[in-house]
Every structure is written in structure tokens, then in C-alpha cells.
N, C-alpha and C positions, 0 to 999 in steps of 0.2 A: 471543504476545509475552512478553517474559522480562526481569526485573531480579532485583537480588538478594532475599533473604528477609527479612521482617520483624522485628527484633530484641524484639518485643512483641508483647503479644497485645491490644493495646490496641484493635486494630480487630477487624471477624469477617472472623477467616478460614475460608475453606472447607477444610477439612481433607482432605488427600489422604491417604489409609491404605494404609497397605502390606502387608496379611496375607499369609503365606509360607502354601501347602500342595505337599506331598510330591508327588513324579509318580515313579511309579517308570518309570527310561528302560531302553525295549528293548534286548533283546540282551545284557543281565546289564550294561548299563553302570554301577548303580546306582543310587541316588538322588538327586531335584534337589528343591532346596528352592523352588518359584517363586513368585517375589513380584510381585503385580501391583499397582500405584501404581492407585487411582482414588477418587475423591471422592465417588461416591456417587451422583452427578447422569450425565444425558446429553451425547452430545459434543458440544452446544453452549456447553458448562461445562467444560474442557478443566481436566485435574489439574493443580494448581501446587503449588509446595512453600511453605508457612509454615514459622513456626518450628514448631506443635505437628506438621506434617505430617514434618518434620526432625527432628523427636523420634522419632515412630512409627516411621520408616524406620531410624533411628540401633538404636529397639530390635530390631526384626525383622532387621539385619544380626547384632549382639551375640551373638542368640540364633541363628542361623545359623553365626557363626563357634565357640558352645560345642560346636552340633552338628557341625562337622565336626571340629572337634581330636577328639569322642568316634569318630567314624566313622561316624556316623548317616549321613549324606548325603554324596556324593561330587561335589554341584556345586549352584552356587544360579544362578537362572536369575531375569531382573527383565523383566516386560512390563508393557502398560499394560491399560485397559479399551478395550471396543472403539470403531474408529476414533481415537483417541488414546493413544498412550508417555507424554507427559507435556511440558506446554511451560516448564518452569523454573518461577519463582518467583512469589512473590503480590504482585502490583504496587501492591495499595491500600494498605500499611504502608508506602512510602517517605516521603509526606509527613509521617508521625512523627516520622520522625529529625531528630534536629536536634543532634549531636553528630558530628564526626568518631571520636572512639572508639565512638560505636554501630554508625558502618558499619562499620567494622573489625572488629566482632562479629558480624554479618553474613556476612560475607564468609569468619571462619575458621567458621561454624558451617556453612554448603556443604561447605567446603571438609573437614573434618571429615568430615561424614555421606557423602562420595564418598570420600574416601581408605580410612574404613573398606572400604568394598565391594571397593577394590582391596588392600588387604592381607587379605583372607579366603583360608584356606590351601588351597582348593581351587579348579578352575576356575569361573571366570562367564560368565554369558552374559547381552548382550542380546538378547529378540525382539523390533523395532522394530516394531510391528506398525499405525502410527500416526501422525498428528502429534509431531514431537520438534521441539523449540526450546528454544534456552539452555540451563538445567538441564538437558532431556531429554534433548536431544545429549550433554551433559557428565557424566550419569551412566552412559550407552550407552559413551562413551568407556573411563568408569572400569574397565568391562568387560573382562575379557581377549577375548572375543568376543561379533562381533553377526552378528544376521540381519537380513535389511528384505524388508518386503512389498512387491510389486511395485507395488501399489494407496495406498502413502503420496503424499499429494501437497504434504506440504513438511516437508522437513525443513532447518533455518536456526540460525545463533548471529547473531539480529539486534539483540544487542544496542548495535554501534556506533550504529546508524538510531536509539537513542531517545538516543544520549549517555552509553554505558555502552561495558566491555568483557565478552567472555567469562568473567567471574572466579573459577568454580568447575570450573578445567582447562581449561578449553576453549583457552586462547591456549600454553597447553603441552602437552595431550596431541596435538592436533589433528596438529601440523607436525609433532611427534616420528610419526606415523601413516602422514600422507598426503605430507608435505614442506612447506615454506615455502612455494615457491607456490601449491600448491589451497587447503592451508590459507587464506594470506590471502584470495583467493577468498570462500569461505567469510567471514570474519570482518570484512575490511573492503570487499570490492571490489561484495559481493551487499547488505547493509544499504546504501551509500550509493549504490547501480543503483535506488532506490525499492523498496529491502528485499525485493530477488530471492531467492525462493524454490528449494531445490531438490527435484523429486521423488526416489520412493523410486529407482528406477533409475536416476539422474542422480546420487546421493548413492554407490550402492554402485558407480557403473562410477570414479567419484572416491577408490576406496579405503575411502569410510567404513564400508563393509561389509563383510563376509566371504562372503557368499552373499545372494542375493535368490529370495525364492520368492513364488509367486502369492497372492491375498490367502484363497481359498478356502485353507482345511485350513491357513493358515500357522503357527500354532502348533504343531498335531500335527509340518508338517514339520521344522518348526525343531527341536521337541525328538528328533524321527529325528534329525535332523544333530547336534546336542549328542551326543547317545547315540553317533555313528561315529567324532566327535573322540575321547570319553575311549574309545571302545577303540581309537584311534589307527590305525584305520580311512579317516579322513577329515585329510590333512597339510592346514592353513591356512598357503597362501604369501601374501604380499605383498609388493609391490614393495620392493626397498629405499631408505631415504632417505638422499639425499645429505649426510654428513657435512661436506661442503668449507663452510668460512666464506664463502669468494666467491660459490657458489649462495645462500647464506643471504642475502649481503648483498644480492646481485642482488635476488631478491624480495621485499626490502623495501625497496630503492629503488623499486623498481617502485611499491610499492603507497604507501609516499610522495607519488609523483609524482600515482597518483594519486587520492589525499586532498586535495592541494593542487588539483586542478582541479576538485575537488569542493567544498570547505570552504572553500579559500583561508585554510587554519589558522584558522578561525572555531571550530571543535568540538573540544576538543582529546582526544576520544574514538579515533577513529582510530588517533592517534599513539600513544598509549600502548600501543595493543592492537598496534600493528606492533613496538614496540619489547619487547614482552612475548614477540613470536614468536621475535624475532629471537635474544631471550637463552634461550629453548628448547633453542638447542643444543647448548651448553653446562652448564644450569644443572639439579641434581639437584629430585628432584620439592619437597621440603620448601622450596627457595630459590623457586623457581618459584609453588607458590603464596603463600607471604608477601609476592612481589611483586606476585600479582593482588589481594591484600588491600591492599596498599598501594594499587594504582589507585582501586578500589572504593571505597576509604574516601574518596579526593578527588573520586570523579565522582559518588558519589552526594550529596555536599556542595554538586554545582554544578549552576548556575541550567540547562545544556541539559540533565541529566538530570530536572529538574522542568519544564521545557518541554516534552522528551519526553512526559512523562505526562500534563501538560495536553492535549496531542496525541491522545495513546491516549486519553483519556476521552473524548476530541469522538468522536474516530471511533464506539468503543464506545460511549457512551450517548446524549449530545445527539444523534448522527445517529437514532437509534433512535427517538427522539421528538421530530419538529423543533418547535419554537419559531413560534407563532402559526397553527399547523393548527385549521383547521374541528375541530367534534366528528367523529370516524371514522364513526360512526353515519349524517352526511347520506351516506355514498356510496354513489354507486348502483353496482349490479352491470354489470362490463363480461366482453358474453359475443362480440361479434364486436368486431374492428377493423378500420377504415379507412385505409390510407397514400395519403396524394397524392402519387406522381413513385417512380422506378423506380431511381433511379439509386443511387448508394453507400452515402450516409447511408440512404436510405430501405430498403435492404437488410439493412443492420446494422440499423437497428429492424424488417424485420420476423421479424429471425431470434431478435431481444430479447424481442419479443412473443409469438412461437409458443413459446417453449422456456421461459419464464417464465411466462407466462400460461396456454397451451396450450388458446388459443381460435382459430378461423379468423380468417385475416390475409389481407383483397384487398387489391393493388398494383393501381395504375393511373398512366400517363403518357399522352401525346401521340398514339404509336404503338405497334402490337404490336411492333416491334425492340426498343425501349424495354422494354416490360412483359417479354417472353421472357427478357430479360439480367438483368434485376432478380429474375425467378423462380431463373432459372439459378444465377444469384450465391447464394442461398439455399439450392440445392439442394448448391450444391459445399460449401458449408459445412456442412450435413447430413454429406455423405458423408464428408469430413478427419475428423468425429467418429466416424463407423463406423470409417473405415481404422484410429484410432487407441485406435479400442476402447473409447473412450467413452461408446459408447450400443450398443444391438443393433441388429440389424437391423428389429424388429417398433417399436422407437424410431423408428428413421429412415424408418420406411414412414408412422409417425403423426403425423412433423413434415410430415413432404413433404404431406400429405395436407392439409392444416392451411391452407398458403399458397397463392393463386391470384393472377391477374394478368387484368386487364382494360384497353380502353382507354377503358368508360365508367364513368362512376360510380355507375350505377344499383345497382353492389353495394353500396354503403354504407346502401342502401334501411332495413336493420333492423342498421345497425349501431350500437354504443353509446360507441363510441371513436373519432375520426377525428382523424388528426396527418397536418400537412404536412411534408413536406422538398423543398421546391424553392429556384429561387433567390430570394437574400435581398435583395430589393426588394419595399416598400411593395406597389406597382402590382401584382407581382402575387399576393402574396398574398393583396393584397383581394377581386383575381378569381378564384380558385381558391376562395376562404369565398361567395362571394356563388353560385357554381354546386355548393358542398354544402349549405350549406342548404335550397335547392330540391329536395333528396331525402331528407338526412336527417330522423329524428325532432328536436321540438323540445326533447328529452331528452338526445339525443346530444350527449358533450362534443366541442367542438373544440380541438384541441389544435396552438400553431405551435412547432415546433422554430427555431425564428429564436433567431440569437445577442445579436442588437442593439437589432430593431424595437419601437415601441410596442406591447403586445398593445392599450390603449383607442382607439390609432389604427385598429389591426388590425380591432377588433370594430364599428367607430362607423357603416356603413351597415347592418348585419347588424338582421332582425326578432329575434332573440335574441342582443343581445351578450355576455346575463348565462351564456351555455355556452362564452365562449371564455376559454384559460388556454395562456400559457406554459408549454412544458413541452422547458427544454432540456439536451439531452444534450450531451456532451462526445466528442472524438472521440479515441482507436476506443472506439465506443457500447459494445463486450463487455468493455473495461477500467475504463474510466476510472468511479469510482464516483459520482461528484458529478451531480445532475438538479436542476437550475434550477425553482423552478416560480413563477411570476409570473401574478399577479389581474390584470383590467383594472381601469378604473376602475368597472365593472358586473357584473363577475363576481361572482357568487352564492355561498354558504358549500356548496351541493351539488356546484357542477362543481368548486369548488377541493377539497372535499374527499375526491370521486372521484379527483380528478389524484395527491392526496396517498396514497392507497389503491394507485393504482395504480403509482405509483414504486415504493410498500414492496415490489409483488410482483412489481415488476421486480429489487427485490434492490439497489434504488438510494439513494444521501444524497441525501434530496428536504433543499432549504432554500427554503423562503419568502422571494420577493425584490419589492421593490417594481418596478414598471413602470415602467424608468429606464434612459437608453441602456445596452448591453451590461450591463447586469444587476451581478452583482459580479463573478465570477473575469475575467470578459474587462475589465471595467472598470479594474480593476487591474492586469492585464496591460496592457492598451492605455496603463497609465500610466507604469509600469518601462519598456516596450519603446520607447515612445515618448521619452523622457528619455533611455533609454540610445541611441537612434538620434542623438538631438540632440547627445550626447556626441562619439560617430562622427563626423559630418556635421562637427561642431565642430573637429577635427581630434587629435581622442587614439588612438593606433594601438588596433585590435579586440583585440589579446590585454592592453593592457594593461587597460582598459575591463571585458574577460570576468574579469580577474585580481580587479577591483574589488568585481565581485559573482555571485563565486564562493561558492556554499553559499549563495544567495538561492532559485535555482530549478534546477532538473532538470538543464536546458544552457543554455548561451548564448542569449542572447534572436537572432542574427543564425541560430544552427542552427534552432530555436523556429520563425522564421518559414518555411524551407527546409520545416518537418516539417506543417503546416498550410497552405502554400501562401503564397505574396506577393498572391495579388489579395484573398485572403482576411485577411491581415494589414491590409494597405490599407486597405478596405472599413471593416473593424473603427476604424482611427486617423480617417478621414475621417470616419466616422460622432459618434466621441465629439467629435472638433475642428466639428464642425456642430453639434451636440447643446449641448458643452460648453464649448467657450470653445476660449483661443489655449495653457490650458497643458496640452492635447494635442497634442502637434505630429505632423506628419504629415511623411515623412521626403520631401525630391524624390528620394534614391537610392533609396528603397523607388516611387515612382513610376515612375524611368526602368527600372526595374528589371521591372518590369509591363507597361508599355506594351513592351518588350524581348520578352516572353512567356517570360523566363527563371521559373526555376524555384526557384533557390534563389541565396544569393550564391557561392557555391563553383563556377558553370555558365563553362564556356568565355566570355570575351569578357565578363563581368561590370565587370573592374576599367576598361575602358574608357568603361563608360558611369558610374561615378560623378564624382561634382563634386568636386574639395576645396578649401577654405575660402580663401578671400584672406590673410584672417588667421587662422591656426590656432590654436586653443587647444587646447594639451595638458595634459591634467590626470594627474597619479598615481593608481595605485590606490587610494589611501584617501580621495583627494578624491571618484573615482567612485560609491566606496560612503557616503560621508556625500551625495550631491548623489540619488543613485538612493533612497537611503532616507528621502530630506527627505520629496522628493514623494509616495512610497507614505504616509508618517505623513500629509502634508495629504490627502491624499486619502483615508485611512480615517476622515478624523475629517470631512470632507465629505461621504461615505458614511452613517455614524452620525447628524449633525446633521441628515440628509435623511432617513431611516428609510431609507435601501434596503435595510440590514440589519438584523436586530432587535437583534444586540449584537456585540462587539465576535469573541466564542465564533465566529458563525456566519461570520464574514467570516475567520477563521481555518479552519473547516471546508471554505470552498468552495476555499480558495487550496492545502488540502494533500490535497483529493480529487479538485480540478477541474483544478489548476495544479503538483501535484507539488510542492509546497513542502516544508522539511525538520520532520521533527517534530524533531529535536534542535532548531529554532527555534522551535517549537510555531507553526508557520503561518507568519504575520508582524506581530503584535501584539507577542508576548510579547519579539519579537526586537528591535523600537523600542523598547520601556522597556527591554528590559535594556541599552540601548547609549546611551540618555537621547534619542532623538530625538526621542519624542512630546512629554516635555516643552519639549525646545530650539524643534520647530517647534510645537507645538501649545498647549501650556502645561502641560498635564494627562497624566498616565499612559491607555492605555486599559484597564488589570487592576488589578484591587488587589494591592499588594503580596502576596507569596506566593502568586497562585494559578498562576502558572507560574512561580517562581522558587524561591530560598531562603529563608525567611522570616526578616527581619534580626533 
């Protein structure tokens, strides 16, 4: 992730250095002077640029460009260390700033350190050999030419997604490159898709590269290909870009439109960065970037670029260490597991569990049709990953090998992990726990993926309740990062802190959640979705309702339930309106809707079966979003007054890992105070000032 550079050195930066050595290139092309950005650490510490790191690189061009005016070297070539180019800047100096003219200094001191690289009087090259984002992209750009290895698996300028634009080239060089539209692509349409990534060969068939080569020997090739350029051996064509104003305007209406179905002009990041594209056309490099300094200096001054980072820090640290974990120390070692039921979910975890954990995985269901499908489903996904080259063969022979299917459960005999995924009813949950403990050890954790159920009601006939633990996943189990994990009211600090163990290595945001209907992300959602059904039902047309609370969540809450299912939306609203009271409401056209066995609201023959209002209330978009964000404020401050969450951090973690929430919102806390809702409905902020805002 990428924002701009630190104007101080007031915090520790990790210093990215750039030392230049000689490669003399084949075939008498001459000398390249190559510079490789890295910080010293491994790529779990990805190179960013501070200021001192923007010094060093500043000096190492200087000296690069003395040497080629003398003729010492005939090209300077910029990579990174291995598995990372370099992801832009050092994101822990923004909340220093606190002047509009410091981001301004900011912004020209990027802009500077890349501009030199491209007025150096010989040719450049990038070899992307890596992770690129923001900066890295936009140095790669500064480049007269790049290579990308075929094995990059993202290269992004995401910085609209934190509340930022590209402002070190990127919203100028990009469209002058590849044209207005892929650029904005890139810039605006992939940050606000839940910050869509592209790989290395997705990025170079887009133009942004010149050649792509394998990741074996990719340097060596890359400097062969430098080397065939300067003896002009090797012509670099590229498409040409449409000069005409009307394509330009075209694709940035386009991507207006859609920012507005995204933000509903809530982030005013976006815009800026379309409008940045747009004057690209036109405008010579020096106007171009004074205008990305101009952006810069206002968005880093604003409350979503500090929400943004409140955002990045969840993810990045509090996920990393959740909040009320057992010591690590009680868990016990999990060396087999157990799935109950064969079907979808249960497949996605047990392809979660073999390739994460890479312990044996039995499935078991009702029948062998059942278990065979479920094995099957596992195997096909095995093999997508061989087709596409992302495991070996002797890989895929050692997952296959891994997962089995049964229709008894006498395999769980010496297992140390058992999770159910069947249906989400009490009854039989309870029957499915009451005929594994009769095989299991009294060590083995049990584990309910239930989205809603009591786990203390769960556990309450069982000889060992203190082994059963919440533990839920988010669907689809291989994306979504957020795992639920919930104590009963006898769960023990050893199985909760196995569950917590074993999240980590599933690679998962485990958060700690009290034993309380739908837990939190579904909780909150059941409460948006439901208020915004009530809205519907009420009689205010759906686009303008969707217009309301635009740049709240991912899609529409009406697509939302299409993408989960209606009996499972349902289930969900009737559960918390039985749990919780009447200001759950349960929609009767989400009912008739179910009992219909449609599918989604968009299904042939839908709009006949809803009801509308005797007396309709239509309400404006802005009514929508103060009425839809009342409720979410009461409801987290119900949440917190309950302990189901431990603070206010974690109930923003699960909404933007579980729920796709925006980090330019930094969840949906920081988004109620800065809009005064907490205080209007609740009395109280739930953040102290400045720690996702501008510090007044």
C-alpha cells in the first residue's frame, strides 16, 4: 500500500537504499548502471520510499547522470530486491503532518526524485521484478522502458482505496502510456473494486510493460533485452494513444459514473484523480505535476486519507495480534482434522485446511454421493491450481493425498480439530456435537462454523463443553479474510487459544467476539440491510435508496443478498428480530421472495410477488444515508455497551475484512464521527479525536 513520503524524519523510517553497480551488457551494448531499491529486510518488509530513502535514490541518480554526461555508462537500469520493485511510500509519517504546505513538500520531493530519473541523458530501464504499487509503479513509469516478470502477482496505484491520488506521475504518465481508459482502470475503477490487484501478465498485456519474461533468470533476461534495445536490435512498439478529447472525455465520464455508484461523491479522491487524467492530455509534464501536488497537499490534509490509514493499521497490526487472545502458549498442536457435511462450505475449508495447514482432512456426510462430490470439489481445485501453474505436479499429488471422505465418523477417532458446516439450525447442530464426541478425544477442539447460533447453547448437553468454539468463516472461505472466533460460555483458554493458533495459520483476521446473535459483521449487516429493506418496503424507489448509501458497503444491500442467497439473508434477519428485538426488521418481500424459491431480486417474475405500501414514504438520498447510518451508530454503541466487541478498532476490522467496507471510511466508526452521527444518535464520539481523522 502506498501514500506519499514523509516531510520528517520525525518517525523511524525504514530506509530503502538504492546502491547503483555496473553490469557491463552483452554484445558491446555497453554499460548499465543498475540500481536496486531495498531496505535491507525480507519481502515481508516491502521497500518504501521516506524522505532519507528519497535522498539516497536522489543521490545515486546525480551520480548516474555525472557518469553518463562523462560516457562512463550508456544506461541506468532501476530493480528491486527479490520478490519485491518497491510499493511507494512510508505510510507511518502522514499523521505528522499537519500543515497544508508540508504536504506540498511531500508531494514535490517524489516528484523531484522521479523526474530526475527521467531527464537522465541516457536510456532507463525498469526490471519489475516484484511487487510495484504507487511509487513503484510511478518510478517504473518514469522509465523510458520496463520489463515485468511473469511471476509478479500485483502490481496496483491503489492509492484512490486509502483516500489518496497517484501524485508522483502516475495520473500523468499512466494515460499518456496506456490511454484514458486502462489507465483509469488502474487508478480509479481497481482501488474502488476492493483494491483489485493486477498480476505481472495482466499489467504488461495492459500496456504497462514492454516485454514479460519468466521469473527464473529474469534479470539476466531483462538486461539481454536492454542490451538488444541500445544496439537497436530490439524496436519497442506500443500502441498508440488516442489524442482525440472526446475518447478522453468518454473515459472519464465513464469512470465518474462510476465513482458515483461507488462513493456517491462521499470520498472526493476519485475525482480528483479522474480529473488529473483527464488534463493529461493536454498539459506538459512540469503543469501535470504541480497539479498532482496540488491534490496531495489537500487529501492528505483530509479526514478519508487519515481514515484510510487508521484502516491500513487494523489490517496491518491489530489483525496480527487480536485483542483478548489466550496466551499462544495454551495451544495445542493440530495434526489431523475433522469436517462434518460435504457440501460447499465444507469444501472450501477443507481445501483451507490441507493447503494451509497441510495436515490430513476427512469429510464426511449422510452418503457416499455426498462425500465423493465434496472430495471431487477439492480435487478440481487442486487441479485449476496445477493448470495454472501455481503448484507442481508432486504439489498436487501431496494435497490430493491429504483429503479423504467417509460416510462414518469413526475417522475423527485421533483427530485434533473437528469444524461442522451443515445446516444452520440449532437441532442439528446439537446432533451432529453429541455423535462426535462419542469418538472424538476429550482434547479435540470442536469447532461450529454457524453464522448466528449460540456456541453456550451449542455446547450445553455435551460431556465437554469447555472444547467447543466459534469459528466463522466468511464466504468465499479462500477470499474473504475475516474469521470470527467466539467462546462459549465454558470454553476454556486452551481450545480458544488453539482456535486463535489456528486462524493465524490459516492466514486468517481472527477477532474475538462474544457469544451473541450473528456475532458482529453479520450483526451489522442484518442491521444496514434490514433498515434499508424497511426503507424499500416503505416505498422509496431502490436506485434512489442504493444512491443513499453509496460508498457504505461493496454493492447494494438488494445485490448483497442475490450474492449470499435470500433463504440465507432471511434466516440471518429472523434470527436477530427473535434474538433481538422489533428494530430488526424482517422484510415480507425478502419472505415472499423465499417461499417463491427465487434466487435473487433481478429473477424473472420477482416484481409480482412484492407488496407496496398503502401509504408510501419516499424519502431522498440524503434522508436514506442519515436514517441507514442512525441505526448502524445505535447499534455499535449496543455492540460496545454489550462487550461483543472489545473496542470500537475491532468492530471496524471485521466490517472492512468481513463486509468489504471502505477503508477511505476506515470501516464505519470513523465514518459516524466524522459525519457527527455518533454524537447526534449516541451522545459520544466512538474514536478520540485524530486517531482516524485530522487532528484539529
Amino acid at each position: 500500500m502506498t501514500t506519499t513520503a514523509t516531510p520528517t524524519t520525525a518517525h523511524d523510517e525504514v530506509v530503502t537504499h538504492a546502491p547503483a553497480q555496473d553490469v557491463t551488457l552483452p554484445g558491446g551494448a555497453g554499460t548499465m548502471a543498475l540500481i536496486t531499491l531495498d531496505n535491507g529486510l525480507d519481502h515481508t518488509r516491502p521497500s518504501t520510499f521516506g524522505p532519507q530513502g528519497l535522498a539516497e535514490l536522489s543521490q545515486t541518480v546525480a551520480e548516474a547522470r555525472r557518469r553518463a554526461e562523462a560516457g562512463e555508462i550508456q544506461a541506468v537500469g532501476i530493480t528491486g530486491k527479490p520478490f519485491v520493485f518497491a510499493v511507494g511510500a512510508d505510510l507511518s509519517g502522514v499523521p505528522h503532518v499537519t500543515s497544508r504546505d508540508e504536504a506540498r513538500e511531500i508531494a514535490r520531493a517524489g516528484h523531484a526524485a522521479f523526474a530526475a530519473v527521467m531527464d537522465l541523458p541516457v536510456p532507463t530501464f525498469a526490471f519489475v521484478n516484484g511487487a510495484a504499487m504507487g511509487g513503484g509503479v510511478e518510478i517504473a513509469l518514469a522509465c523510458d522502458y520496463r520489463t515485468i516478470s511473469a511471476g509478479v502477482p500485483a502490481i496496483a496505484l491503489p492509492e484512490v482505496f486509502l483516500g489518496l491520488v497517484p501524485g508522483w506521475g502516475g495520473c500523468y504518465l499512466l494515460p499518456r502510456l496506456v490511454g484514458p481508459e486502462a489507465a483509469l482502470k488502474v487508478v480509479v475503477e481497481n482501488p474502488l473494486s476492493q483494491n483489485r490487484m493486477l498480476s505481472g501478465p495482466q499489467a504488461a498485456k495492459l500496456g504497462m510493460a514492454d516485454t514479460i519474461f519468466a521469473p527464473v533468470d529474469f534479470l539476466e533476461d531483462s538486461i539481454r533485452w536492454a542490451a538488444s534495445v541500445l544496439r537497436g536490435e530490439t524496436t519497442v512498439e506500443r500502441a498508440p494513444v488516442s489524442d482525440d478529447e472526446g475518447v478522453w472525455a468518454a473515459a472519464c465520464d465513464a469512470a465518474r459514473a462510476l465513482a458515483d455508484s461507488k462513493t456517491s461523491r462521499t470520498s472526493p479522491a476519485p475525482y480528483r484523480a479522474i480529473d488529473l487524467v483527464q488534463a493529461a492530455r493536454t498539459s506538459g509534464r512540469d503543469e501535470a505535476f504541480a497539479a498532482e501536488d496540488e491534490a496531495l497537499s489537500d487529501l492528505v490534509m483530509g479526514d478519508e486519507l487519515r481514515a484510510g490509514l487508521y484502516a491500513f493499521d487494523l489490517v496491518q497490526k491489530r489483525a496480527k495480534r487480536p485483542a483478548g487472545a489466550p496466551d499462544k502458549a495454551l495451544a495445542r498442536p493440530v495434526g489431523k482434522v475433522g469436517i462434518v457435511g460435504a457440501g460447499l462450505m465444507a469444501s472450501q475449508l477443507a481445501m483451507l485446511f490441507i493447503r494451509s495447514l497441510k495436515v490430513p482432512v476427512v469429510m464426511t456426510d449422510l452418503d457416499q454421493e455426498r462425500v465423493d462430490k465434496g472430495v471431487a470439489s477439492v480435487h478440481g481445485e487442486i487441479d485449476s491450481s496445477l493448470a495454472k501453474g501455481k503448484i507442481t505436479q508432486d504439489k498436487a499429488n501431496q494435497l490430493k493425498g491429504l483429503i479423504t471422505g467417509s460416510t462414518s465418523k469413526e475417522g475423527f477417532a485421533d483427530a485434533d480439530f473437528v469444524i461442522e458446516a451443515v445446516f444452520e439450525e440449532m437441532g442439528v447442530k446439537k446432533k451432529v456435537w453429541a455423535e462426535v464426541e462419542q469418538i472424538v478425544t476429550p482434547e479435540c477442539i470442536l469447532a461450529s462454523n454457524t453464522s448466528s447460533l449460540s456456541i453456550t447453547e451449542m455446547a450445553s448437553e455435551l460431556q465437554h463443553p469447555e472444547r467447543v468454539v466459534g469459528f466463522h468463516f466468511f464466504n468465499p472461505v479462500a477470499v474473504m479474510p475475516l474469521l470470527e472466533i467466539i467462546p462459549g460460555e465454558k470454553t476454556d483458554d486452551a481450545a480458544l487459544a488453539t482456535a486463535f493458533a489456528t486462524g493465524k495459520s490459516l492466514k486468517k483476521t481472527c477477532i474475538l467476539v462474544k457469544d451473541s446473535p450473528s456475532f458482529i459483521a453479520n450483526r451489522l449487516l442484518g442491521r444496514f440491510m434490514g433498515e434499508f429493506s424497511k426503507i424499500v418496503d416503505e416505498g422509496t424507489p431502490v436506485d434512489v435508496a442504493n444512491e443513499g448509501i453509496a460508498g457504505l458497503a461493496p454493492m447494494p444491500p438488494l445485490v448483497l443478498v442475490g450474492l449470499v442467497g435470500p433463504a440465507i439473508a432471511l434466516h440471518n434477519s429472523e434470527t436477530l428480530h427473535r434474538e433481538l428485538g422489533e428494530r430488526f426488521y424482517v422484510s415480507p418481500n425478502l419472505k415472499a421472495l423465499v417461499e417463491a424459491g427465487k434466487r435473487s431480486y433481478d429473477d424473472e417474475g420477482v416484481a409480482e410477488l412484492l407488496t407496496a405500501p398503502e401509504s408510501p414514504l419516499e424519502l431522498t438520498a440524503q434522508q436514506v444515508r442519515e436514517r441507514v447510518l442512525g441505526v448502524l451508530a445505535e447499534e455499535v454503541r449496543t455492540m460496545l455497551d454489550d462487550g461483543v466487541a472489545q473496542a470500537p478498532m475491532d468492530i471496524d476490522l471485521a466490517m472492512i475484512t468481513g463486509a468489504g467496507f471502505q477503508f477511505w471510511n476506515g470501516g464505519i466508526t470513523p465514518l459516524l464521527d466524522r459525519e457527527g452521527v455518533s454524537e447526534r444518535v449516541t451522545g459520544r464520539r466512538f474514536l478520540p479525536p485524530g486517531v482516524a481523522s485530522v487532528p484539529a
